[in-house]
C-alpha positions in Angstrom: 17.9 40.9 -64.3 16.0 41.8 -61.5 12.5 39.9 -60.3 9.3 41.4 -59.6 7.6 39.3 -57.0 4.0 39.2 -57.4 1.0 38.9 -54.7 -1.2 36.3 -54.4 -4.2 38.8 -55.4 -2.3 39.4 -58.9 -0.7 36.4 -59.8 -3.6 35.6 -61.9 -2.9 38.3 -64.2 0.2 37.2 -64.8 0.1 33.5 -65.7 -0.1 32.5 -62.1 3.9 33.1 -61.0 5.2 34.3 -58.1 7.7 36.1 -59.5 8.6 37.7 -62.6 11.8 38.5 -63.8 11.9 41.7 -65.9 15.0 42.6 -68.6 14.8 46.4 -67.7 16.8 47.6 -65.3 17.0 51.8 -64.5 14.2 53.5 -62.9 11.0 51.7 -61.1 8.6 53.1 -63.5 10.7 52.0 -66.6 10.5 48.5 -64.3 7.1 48.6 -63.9 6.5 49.8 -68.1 8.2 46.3 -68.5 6.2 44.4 -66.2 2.7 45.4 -68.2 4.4 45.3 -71.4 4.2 42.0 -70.4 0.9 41.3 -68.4 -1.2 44.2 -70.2 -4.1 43.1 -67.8 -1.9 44.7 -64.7 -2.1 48.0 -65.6 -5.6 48.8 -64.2 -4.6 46.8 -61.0 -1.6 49.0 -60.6 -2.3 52.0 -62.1 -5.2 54.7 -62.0 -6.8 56.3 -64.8 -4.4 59.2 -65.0 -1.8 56.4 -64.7 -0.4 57.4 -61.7 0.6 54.2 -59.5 -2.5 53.6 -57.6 -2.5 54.9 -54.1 -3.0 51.4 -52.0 0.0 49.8 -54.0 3.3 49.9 -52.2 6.4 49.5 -53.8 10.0 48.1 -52.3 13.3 47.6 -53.8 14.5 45.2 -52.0 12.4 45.7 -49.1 12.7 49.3 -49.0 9.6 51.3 -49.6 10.1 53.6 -52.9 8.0 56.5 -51.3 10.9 56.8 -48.7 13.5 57.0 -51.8 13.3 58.6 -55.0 9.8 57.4 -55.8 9.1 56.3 -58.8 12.5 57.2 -60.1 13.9 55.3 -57.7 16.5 52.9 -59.6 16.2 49.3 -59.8 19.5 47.8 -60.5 20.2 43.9 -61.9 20.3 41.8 -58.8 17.5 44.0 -56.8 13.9 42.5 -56.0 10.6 44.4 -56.6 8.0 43.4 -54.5 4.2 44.5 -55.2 2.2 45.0 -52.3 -1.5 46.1 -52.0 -2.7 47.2 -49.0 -5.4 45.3 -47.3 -8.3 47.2 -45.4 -10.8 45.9 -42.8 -12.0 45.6 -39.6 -14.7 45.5 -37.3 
């Protein structure tokens, strides 16, 4: 089954965990489908209105970024970890 590790800045949408494990293994979309299935109140935090995967959230199976794979039909096997991260913007 594999886990979905969840940032700080979304872990309140999803009962405060850190991780979440997912019974969906195959591609990272069909993942992700599970994941909000779940924690309805993600979607918008992942996803754009056209529900395209938003463009400042980064994806990794198992620390490898999906945009340098398959995308989002990159496959997400039982024993794999997903890790959400947003990116963070600032400066001076």
């Amino acid at each position: 089954m594999p886990k979905v590790l969840i940032p700080t800045p979304l872990r309140p949408y999803v009962d405060n965990q850190d991780e979440v494990s997912i019974d969906k293994e195959g591609p990272i979309s069909d993942v992700l489908a599970s994941l909000i299935s779940q924690y309805p109140s993600l979607q918008n935090h992942l996803y754009d209105g056209e529900g395209s995967l938003r463009g400042f959230i980064n994806v990794y199976v198992n620390d490898e970024d999906i945009r340098y794979q398959d995308g989002e039909k990159t496959i997400v096997n039982a024993n794999q970890d997903v890790s959400i991260v947003p990116s963070i913007a600032g400066g001076i």
